[in-house]
SEMAR-6117 format. One record per residue (C-alpha): residue number from 1; x, y negated, z. Coordinates in nm, 3 decimals, decimal comma. Each point is the difference from the previous one (the first is absolute). Layout:
<nodes>
n:NUM; px:X; py:Y; pz:Z;
...
</nodes>
This chain:
<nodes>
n:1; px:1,495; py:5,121; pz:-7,637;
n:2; px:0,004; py:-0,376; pz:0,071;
n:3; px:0,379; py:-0,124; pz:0,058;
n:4; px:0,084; py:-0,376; pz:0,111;
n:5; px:0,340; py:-0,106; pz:-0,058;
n:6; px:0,111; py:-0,294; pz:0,216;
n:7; px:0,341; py:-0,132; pz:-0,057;
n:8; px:0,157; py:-0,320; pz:0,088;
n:9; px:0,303; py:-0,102; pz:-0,269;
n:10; px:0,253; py:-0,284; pz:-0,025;
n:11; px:0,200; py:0,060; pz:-0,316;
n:12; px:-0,248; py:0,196; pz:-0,179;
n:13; px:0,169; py:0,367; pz:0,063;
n:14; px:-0,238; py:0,091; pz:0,254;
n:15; px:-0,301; py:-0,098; pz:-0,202;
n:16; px:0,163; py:0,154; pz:-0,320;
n:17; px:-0,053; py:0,345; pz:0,151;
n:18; px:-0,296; py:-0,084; pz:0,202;
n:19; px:-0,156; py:-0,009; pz:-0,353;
n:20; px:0,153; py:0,243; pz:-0,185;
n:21; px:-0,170; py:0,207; pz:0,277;
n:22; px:-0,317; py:-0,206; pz:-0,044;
n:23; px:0,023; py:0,131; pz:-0,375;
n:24; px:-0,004; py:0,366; pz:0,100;
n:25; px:-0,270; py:-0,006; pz:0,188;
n:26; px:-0,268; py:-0,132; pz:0,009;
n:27; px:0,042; py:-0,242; pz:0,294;
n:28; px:-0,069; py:-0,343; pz:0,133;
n:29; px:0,307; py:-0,218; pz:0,017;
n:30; px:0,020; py:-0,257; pz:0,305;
n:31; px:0,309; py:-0,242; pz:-0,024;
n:32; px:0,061; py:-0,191; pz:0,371;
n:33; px:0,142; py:-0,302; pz:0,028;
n:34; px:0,228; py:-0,195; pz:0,265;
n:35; px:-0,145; py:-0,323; pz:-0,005;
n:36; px:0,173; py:-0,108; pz:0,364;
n:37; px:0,143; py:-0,366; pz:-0,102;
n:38; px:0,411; py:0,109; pz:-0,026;
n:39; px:0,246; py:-0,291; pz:-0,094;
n:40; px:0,114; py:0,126; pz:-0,345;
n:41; px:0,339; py:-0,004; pz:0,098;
n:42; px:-0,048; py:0,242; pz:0,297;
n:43; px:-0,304; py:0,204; pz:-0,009;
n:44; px:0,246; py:0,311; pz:-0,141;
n:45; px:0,168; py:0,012; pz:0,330;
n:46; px:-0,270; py:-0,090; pz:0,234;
n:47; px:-0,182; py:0,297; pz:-0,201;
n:48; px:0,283; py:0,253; pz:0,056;
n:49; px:0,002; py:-0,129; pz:0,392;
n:50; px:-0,365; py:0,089; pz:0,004;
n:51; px:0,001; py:0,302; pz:-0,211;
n:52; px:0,284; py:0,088; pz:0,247;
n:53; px:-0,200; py:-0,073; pz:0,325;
n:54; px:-0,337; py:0,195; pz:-0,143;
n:55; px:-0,208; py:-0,324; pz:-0,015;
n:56; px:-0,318; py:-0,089; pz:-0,154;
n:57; px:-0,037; py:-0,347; pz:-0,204;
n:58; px:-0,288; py:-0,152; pz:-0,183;
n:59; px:-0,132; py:0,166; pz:-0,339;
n:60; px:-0,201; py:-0,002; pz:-0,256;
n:61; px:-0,275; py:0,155; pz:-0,006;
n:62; px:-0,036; py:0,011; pz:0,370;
n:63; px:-0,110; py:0,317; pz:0,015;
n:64; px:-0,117; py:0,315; pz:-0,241;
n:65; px:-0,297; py:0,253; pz:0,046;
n:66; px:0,131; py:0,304; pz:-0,135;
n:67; px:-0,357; py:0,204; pz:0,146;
n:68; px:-0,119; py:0,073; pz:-0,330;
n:69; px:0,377; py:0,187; pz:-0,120;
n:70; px:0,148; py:0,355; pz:0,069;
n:71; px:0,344; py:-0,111; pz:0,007;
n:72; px:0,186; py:-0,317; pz:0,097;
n:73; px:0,329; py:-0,029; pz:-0,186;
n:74; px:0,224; py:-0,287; pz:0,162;
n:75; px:0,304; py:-0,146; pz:-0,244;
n:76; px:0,281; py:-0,211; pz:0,209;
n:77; px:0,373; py:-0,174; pz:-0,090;
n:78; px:0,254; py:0,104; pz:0,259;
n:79; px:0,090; py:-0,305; pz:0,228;
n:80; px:0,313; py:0,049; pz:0,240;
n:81; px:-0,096; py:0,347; pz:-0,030;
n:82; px:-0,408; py:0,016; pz:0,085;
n:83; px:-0,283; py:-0,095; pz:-0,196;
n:84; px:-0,138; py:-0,377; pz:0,001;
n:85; px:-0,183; py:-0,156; pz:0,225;
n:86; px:-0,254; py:-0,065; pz:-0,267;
n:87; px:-0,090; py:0,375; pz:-0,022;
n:88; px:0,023; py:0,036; pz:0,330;
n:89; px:-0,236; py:-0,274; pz:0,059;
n:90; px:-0,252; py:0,200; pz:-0,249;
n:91; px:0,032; py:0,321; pz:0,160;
n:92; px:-0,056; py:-0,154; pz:0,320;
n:93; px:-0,322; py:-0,164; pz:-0,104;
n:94; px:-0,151; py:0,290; pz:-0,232;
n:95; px:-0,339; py:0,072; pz:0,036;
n:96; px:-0,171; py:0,319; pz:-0,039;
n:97; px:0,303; py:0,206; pz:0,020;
n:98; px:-0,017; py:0,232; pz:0,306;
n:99; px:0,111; py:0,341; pz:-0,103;
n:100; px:0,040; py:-0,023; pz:-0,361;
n:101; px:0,324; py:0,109; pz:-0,164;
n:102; px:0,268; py:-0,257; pz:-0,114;
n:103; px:0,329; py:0,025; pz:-0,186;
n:104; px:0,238; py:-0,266; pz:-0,020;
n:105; px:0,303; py:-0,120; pz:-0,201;
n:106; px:0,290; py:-0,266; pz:0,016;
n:107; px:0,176; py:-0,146; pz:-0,287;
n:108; px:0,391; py:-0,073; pz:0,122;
n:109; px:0,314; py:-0,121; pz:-0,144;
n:110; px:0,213; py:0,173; pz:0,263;
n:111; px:-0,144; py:0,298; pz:0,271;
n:112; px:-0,330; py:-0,016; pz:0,148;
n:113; px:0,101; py:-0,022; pz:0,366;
n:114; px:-0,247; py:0,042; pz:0,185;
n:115; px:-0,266; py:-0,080; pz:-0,263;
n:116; px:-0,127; py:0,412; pz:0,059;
n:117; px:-0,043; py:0,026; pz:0,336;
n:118; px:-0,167; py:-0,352; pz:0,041;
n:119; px:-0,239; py:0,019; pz:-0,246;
n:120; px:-0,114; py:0,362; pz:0,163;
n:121; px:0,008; py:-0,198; pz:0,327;
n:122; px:-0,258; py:-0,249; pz:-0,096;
n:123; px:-0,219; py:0,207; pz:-0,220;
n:124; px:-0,056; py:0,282; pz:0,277;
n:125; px:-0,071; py:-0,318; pz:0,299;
n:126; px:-0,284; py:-0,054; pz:-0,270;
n:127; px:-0,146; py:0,297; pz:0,048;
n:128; px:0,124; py:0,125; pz:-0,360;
n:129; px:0,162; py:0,315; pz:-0,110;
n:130; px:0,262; py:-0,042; pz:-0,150;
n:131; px:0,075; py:0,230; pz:-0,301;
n:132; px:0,272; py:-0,089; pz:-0,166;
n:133; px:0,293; py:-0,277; pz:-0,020;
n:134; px:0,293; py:-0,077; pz:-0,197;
n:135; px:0,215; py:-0,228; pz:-0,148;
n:136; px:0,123; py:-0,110; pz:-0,310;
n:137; px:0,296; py:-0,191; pz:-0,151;
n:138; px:-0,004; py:-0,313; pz:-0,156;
n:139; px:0,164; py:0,170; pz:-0,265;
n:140; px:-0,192; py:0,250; pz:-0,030;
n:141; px:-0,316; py:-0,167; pz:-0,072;
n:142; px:-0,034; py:0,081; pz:-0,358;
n:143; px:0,167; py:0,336; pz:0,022;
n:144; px:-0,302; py:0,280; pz:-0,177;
n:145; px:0,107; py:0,274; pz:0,274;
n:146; px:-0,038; py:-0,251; pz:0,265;
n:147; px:-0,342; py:-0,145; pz:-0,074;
n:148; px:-0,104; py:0,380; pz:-0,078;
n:149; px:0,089; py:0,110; pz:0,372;
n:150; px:-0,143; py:-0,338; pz:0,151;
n:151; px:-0,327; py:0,129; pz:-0,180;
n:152; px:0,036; py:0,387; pz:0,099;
n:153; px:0,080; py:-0,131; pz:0,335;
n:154; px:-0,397; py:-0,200; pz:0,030;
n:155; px:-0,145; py:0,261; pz:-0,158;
n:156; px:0,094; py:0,220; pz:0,273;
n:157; px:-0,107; py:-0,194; pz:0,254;
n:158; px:-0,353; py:0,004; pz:-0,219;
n:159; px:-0,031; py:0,389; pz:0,102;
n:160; px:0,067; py:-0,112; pz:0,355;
</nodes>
């Protein structure tokens, strides 16, 4: 089974356990960028504002064809409780994705919010089953158990 991981990460948590998961299987790893011109001093905020009002901003790549993969895997920070609009933006201009299964995960330092239910949101609009979502501390990042149950939890969705 082909598996496509795309993740978007600011700190480097998200992308931390985007590829340990990338490590345990074998998988192609997609990093998206935000490259929307921010002022330094306030893109955090005007981030959070548009993580907050479910927006879409301008990425790189533009766009991923995941036709060729099983499973799509989507990796996200928590902003103002929801993912970023840089995953967003990816999900919203996959190609190739109509009906395939998809997990997703957030990396927070406080609760997830919302993160769940948007994420499921967006990936079903796509046409996407969604298979399996969760969440994991910022603390918890390097925890064994953790990463072990983040990898049960895809290969679950692999039997889906």
């Amino acid at each position: 089974m082909k598996i496509c991981i795309i993740y978007h990460s600011e700190t480097g948590n998200t992308r931390h356990v985007a590829q340990h998961l990338s490590s345990a299987f074998d998988s192609q790893l997609v990093e998206i960028n935000d490259v929307a011109p921010h002022l330094r001093l306030t893109k955090f905020l005007v981030w959070c504002k548009m993580a907050r009002g479910e927006e879409l901003t301008k990425t790189e790549p533009e766009s991923v064809d995941v036709s060729e993969y099983d499973l799509i895997v989507f990796g996200s920070p928590v902003w103002a409780f929801k993912p970023t609009p840089a995953i967003h933006t990816a999900i919203a201009q996959l190609k190739g994705c109509m009906g395939k299964p998809a997990v997703a995960f957030s990396t927070h330092g406080g609760r997830p919010g919302q993160t769940d239910e948007t994420f499921k949101k967006w990936i079903e609009a796509r046409g996407m089953v969604l298979a399996a979502v969760t969440n994991i501390n910022q603390k918890d990042i390097e925890d064994a158990k953790k990463n072990k149950d983040l990898v049960a939890l895809v290969s679950s969705a692999i039997k889906v």
